[in-house]
LUMLO-131767 format. One record per residue (C-alpha): residue number from 0; x negated, y negated, z. Coordinates in nm, 2 decimals. Example, Ala and Ser with C-alpha at 12.3 -4.5 7.8 and 13.67 -1.06 7.14 Angstrom:
2
> n_u_v_w
> 0_-1.23_0.45_0.78
> 1_-1.37_0.11_0.71
END
This chain:
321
> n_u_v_w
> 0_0.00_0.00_0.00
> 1_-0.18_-0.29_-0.11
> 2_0.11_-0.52_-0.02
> 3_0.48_-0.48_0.02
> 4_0.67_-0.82_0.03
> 5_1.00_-0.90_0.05
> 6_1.17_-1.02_-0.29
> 7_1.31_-1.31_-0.14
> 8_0.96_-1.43_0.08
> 9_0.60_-1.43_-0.04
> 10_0.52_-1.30_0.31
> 11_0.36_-0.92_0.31
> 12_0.18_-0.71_0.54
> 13_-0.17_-0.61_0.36
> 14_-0.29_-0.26_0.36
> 15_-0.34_0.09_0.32
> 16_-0.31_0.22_0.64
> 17_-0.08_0.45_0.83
> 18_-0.05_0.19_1.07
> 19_0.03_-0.09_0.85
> 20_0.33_0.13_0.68
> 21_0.46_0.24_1.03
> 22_0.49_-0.15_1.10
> 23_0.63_-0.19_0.78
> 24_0.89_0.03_0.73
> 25_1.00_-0.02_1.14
> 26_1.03_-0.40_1.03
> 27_1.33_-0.29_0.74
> 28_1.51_-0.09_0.98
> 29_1.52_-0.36_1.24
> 30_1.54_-0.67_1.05
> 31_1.93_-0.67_1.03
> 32_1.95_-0.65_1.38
> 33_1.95_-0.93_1.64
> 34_1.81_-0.74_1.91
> 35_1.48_-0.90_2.13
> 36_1.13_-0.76_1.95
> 37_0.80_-0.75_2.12
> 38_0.50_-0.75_1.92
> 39_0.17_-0.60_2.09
> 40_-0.22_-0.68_1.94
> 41_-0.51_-0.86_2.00
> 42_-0.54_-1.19_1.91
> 43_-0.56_-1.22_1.52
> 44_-0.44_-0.90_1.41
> 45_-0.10_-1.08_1.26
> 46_0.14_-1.09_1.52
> 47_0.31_-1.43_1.39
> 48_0.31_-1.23_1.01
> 49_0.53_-1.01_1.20
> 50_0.77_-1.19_1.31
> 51_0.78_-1.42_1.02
> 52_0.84_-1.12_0.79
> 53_1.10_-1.01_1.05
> 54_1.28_-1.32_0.97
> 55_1.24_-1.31_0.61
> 56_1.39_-0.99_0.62
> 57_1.69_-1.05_0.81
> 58_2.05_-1.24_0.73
> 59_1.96_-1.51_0.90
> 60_1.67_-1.56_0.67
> 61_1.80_-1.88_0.56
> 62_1.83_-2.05_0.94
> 63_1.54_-2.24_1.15
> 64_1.20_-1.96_1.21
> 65_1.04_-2.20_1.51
> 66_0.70_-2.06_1.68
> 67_0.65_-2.18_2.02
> 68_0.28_-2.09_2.21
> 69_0.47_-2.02_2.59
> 70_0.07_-2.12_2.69
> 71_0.12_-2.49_2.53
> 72_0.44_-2.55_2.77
> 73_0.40_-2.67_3.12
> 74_0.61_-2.55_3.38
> 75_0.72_-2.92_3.48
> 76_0.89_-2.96_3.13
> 77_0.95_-2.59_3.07
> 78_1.30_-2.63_3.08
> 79_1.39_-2.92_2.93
> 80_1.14_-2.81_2.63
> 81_1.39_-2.45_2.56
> 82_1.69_-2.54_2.72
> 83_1.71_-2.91_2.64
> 84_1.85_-3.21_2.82
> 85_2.14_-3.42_2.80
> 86_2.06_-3.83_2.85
> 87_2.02_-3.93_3.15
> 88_1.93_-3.58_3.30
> 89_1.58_-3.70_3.42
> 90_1.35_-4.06_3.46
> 91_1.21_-4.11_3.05
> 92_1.57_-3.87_2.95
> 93_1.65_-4.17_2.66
> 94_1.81_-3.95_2.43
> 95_1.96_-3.57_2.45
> 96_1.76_-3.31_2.31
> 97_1.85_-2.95_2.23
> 98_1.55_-2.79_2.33
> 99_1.42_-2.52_2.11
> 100_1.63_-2.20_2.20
> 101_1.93_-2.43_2.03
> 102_1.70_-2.57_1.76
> 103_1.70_-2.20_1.63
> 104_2.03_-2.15_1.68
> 105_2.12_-1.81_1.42
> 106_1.74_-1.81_1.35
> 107_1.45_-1.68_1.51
> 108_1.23_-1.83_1.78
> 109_0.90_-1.65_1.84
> 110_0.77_-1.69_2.17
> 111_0.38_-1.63_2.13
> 112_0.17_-1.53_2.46
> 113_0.50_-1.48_2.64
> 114_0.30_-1.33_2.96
> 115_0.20_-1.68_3.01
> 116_0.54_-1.82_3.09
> 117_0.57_-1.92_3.45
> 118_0.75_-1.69_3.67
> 119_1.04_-1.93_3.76
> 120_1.13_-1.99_3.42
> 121_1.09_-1.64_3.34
> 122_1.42_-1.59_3.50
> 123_1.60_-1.85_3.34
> 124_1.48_-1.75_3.00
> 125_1.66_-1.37_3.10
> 126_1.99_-1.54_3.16
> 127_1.99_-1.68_2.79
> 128_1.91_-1.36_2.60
> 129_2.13_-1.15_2.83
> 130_2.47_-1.40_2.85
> 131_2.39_-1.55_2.53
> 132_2.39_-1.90_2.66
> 133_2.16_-2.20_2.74
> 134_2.24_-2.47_3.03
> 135_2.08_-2.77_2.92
> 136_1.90_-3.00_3.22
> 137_2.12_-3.26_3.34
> 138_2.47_-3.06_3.26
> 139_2.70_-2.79_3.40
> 140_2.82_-2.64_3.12
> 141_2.67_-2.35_2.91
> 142_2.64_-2.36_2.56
> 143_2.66_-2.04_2.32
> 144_2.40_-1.96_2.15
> 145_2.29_-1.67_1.85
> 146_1.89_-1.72_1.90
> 147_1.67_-1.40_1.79
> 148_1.41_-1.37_2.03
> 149_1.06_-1.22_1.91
> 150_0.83_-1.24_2.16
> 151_0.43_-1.20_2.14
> 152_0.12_-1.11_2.38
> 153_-0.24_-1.02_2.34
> 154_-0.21_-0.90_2.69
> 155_-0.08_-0.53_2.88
> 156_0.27_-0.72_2.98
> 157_0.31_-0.37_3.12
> 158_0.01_-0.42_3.36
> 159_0.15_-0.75_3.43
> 160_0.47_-0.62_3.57
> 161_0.30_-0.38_3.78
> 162_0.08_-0.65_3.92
> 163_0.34_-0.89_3.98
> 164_0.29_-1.16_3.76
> 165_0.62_-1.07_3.51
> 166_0.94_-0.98_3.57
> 167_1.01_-0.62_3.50
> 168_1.37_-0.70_3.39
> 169_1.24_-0.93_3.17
> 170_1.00_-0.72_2.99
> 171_1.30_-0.42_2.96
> 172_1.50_-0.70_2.82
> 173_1.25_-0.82_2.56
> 174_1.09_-0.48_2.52
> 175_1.37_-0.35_2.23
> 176_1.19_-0.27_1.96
> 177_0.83_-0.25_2.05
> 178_0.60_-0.31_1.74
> 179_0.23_-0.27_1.84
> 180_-0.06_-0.38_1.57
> 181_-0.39_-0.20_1.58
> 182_-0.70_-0.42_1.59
> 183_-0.90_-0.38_1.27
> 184_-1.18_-0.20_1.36
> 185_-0.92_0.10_1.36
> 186_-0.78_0.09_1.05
> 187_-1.12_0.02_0.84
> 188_-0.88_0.12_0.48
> 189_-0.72_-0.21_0.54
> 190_-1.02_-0.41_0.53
> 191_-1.04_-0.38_0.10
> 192_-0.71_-0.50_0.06
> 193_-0.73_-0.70_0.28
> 194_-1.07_-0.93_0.15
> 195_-0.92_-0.87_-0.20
> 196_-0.63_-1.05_-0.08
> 197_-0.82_-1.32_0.11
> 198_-1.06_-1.37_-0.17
> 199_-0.70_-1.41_-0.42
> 200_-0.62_-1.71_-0.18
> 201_-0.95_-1.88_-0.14
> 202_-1.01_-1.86_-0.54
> 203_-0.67_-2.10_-0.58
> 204_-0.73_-2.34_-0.28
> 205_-1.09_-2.47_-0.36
> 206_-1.01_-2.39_-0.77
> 207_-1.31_-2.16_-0.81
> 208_-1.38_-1.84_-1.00
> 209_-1.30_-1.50_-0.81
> 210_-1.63_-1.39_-0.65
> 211_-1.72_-1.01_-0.70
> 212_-1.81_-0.80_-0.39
> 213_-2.07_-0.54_-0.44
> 214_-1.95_-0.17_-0.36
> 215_-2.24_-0.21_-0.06
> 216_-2.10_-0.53_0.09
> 217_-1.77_-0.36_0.09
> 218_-1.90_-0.08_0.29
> 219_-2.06_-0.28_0.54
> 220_-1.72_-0.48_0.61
> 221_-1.58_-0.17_0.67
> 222_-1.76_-0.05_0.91
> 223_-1.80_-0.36_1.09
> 224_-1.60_-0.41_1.41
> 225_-1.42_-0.75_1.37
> 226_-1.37_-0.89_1.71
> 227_-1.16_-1.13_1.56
> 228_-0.98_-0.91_1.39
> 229_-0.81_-1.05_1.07
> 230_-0.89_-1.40_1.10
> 231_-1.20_-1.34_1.16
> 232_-1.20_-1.14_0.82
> 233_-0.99_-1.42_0.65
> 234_-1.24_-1.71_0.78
> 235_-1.53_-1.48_0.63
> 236_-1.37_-1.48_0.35
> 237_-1.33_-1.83_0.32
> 238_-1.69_-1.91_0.41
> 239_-1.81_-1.75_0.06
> 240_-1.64_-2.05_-0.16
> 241_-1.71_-2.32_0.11
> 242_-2.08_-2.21_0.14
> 243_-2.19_-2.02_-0.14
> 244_-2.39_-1.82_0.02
> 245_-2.40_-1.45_-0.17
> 246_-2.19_-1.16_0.02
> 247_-2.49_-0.93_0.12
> 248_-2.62_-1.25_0.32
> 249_-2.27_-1.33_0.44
> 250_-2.29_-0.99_0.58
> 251_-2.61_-0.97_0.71
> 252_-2.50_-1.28_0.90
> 253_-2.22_-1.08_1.05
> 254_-2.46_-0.77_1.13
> 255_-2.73_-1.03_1.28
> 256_-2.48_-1.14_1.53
> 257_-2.38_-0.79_1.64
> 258_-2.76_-0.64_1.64
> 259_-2.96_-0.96_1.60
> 260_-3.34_-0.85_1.79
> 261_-3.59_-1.04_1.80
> 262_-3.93_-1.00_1.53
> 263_-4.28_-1.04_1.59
> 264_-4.28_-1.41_1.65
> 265_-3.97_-1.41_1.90
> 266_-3.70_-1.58_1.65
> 267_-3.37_-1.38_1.59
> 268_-3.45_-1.19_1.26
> 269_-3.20_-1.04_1.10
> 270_-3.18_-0.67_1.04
> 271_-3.00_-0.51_0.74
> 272_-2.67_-0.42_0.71
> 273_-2.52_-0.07_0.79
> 274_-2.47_0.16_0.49
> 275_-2.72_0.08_0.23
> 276_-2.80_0.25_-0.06
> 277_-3.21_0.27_-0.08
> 278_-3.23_0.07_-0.39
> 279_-3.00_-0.24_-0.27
> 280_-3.15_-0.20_0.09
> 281_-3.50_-0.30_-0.06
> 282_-3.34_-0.59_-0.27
> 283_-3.19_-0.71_0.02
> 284_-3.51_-0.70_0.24
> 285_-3.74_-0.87_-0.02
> 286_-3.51_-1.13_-0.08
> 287_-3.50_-1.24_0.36
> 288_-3.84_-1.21_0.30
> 289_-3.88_-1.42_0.04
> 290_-3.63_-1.65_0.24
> 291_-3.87_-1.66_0.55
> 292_-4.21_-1.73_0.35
> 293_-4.07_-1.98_0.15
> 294_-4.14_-1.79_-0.17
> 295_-4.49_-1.75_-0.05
> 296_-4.61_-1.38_-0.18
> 297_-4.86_-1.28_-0.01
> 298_-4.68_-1.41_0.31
> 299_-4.36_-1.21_0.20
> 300_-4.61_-0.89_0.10
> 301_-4.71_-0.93_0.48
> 302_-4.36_-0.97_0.66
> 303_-4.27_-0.64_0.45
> 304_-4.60_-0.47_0.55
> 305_-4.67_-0.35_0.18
> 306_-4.94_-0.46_-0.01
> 307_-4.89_-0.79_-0.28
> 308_-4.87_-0.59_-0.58
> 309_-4.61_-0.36_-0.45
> 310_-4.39_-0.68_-0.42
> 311_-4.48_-0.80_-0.75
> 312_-4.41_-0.48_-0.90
> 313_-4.04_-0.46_-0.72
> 314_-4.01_-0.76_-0.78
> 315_-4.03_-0.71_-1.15
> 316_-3.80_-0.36_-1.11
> 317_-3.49_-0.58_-0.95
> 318_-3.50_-0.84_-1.15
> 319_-3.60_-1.11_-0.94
> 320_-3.97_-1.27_-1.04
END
């Protein structure tokens, strides 16, 4: 599966793995429900995609999708933020506001890092998504609402119930439909499709020619652990049409920040990147070489411990005098 989108969205989940069509086809069978869905995964694995293509697919496509980061909110103007406020309600209160659980009234609201909601307003966010109703500060009376709730976390929300710090009913309540993304390092099929995809997109926004990955660069992203997960693969992406730089040094950038030791001389040299064959592992290494002697030959001859002809020779071999 390279990409599956909906016909009516250009958003798509990339990839080839049995993950990524788990999550997919679970996201068709809930979609035209408008049941509470929490989404599990580290931080830049694609949770907001998630939600977003939940929207896309559901009948309330059309209505308001509004993303809120529950860690952006203060607790003092929590409530007046989701609930909204009627004038008057509070000193600065000019004007009413709906507050954002009515702003995506028959929509979707997507509560990112919801384990960082405080735990006072964790109750008050339970009463809307089990009466179906909001009480906006400064008034008595409810007001009906049809909000979808998707909530996020890059946390164990489980762990967080046990320990206190969320409420369990809560969690049960949100905790529906569970979708949980695997980081990337797990599902190292998806990082082709990915980059293809990512290297599409970057082509069209700086209006440059597509930029070929060699078969070894490839290999090396896949078996490279991406602690930031997608965006981290997206941003490296990127970083080839704003820098220039080729891919094998692009990657031997990421490899030197995994495994960086230091050489002879006590800077941070770079070693070479996983998965070689012999013939591109050579090119590779006379070309830092080359970068570290400032063309200098003989100096180059001596940071590869071979002798000045056998560089000259190679040299000559790949192409590159």
């Amino acid at each position: 599966m390279r990409g599956r989108s909906d016909s009516r969205s250009e958003i798509a989940l990339i990839g080839e793995s049995d993950a990524i069509r788990h999550i997919d086809d679970l996201v068709r069978q809930v979609a035209d429900s408008d049941c509470p869905v929490l989404i599990e995964g580290e931080s830049g694995t694609g949770k907001e995609l998630v939600a977003r293509l939940l929207h896309a697919r559901a009948p309330r496509r059309n209505k308001p999708f509004i993303p809120v980061n529950c860690a952006s909110v203060g607790e003092g103007v929590f409530e007046s933020q989701f609930f909204g406020h009627v004038r008057g309600a509070f000193t600065g209160a000019e004007q009413s506001m709906l507050g954002l659980v009515r702003a995506a009234d028959e929509g979707t609201l997507f509560l990112d890092e919801v384990g960082e909601i405080p735990p006072r307003m964790q109750a008050k966010l339970l009463r809307v998504l089990q009466e179906g109703e909001v009480l906006p500060v400064g008034t008595t009376q409810p007001v009906e609402v049809t909000t979808r709730f998707v909530a996020a976390t890059n946390r164990d929300l489980r762990q967080q119930v046990e320990e206190g710090r969320f409420r369990k009913d809560l969690y049960y309540r949100l905790n529906i439909v569970r979708i949980h993304i695997q980081p990337l390092r797990d599902r190292p099929e998806d990082v082709e499709p990915l980059l293809r995809h990512f290297l599409s997109r970057w082509s069209r926004h700086y209006n440059r020619p597509a930029i070929p990955v060699p078969a070894y660069v490839m290999e090396g992203l896949r078996s490279h652990q991406w602690p930031g997960n997608v965006r981290e693969l997206a941003s490296w992406a990127e970083r080839l049409y704003v820098t220039r730089v080729p891919p094998e040094d692009l990657l031997a950038e990421l490899v030197t920040e995994r495994f960086g030791q230091a050489d002879e001389r006590g800077s941070n040299a770079p070693v070479a990147p996983p998965l070689l064959a012999l013939r591109d592992l050579e090119r590779w290494a006379i070309r830092r070489a080359l970068e570290h002697s400032d063309s200098n030959l003989k100096e180059a001859a001596r940071l590869l411990r071979i002798h000045r002809t056998t560089l000259w020779r190679k040299l000559r071999q790949y192409g590159m005098s």
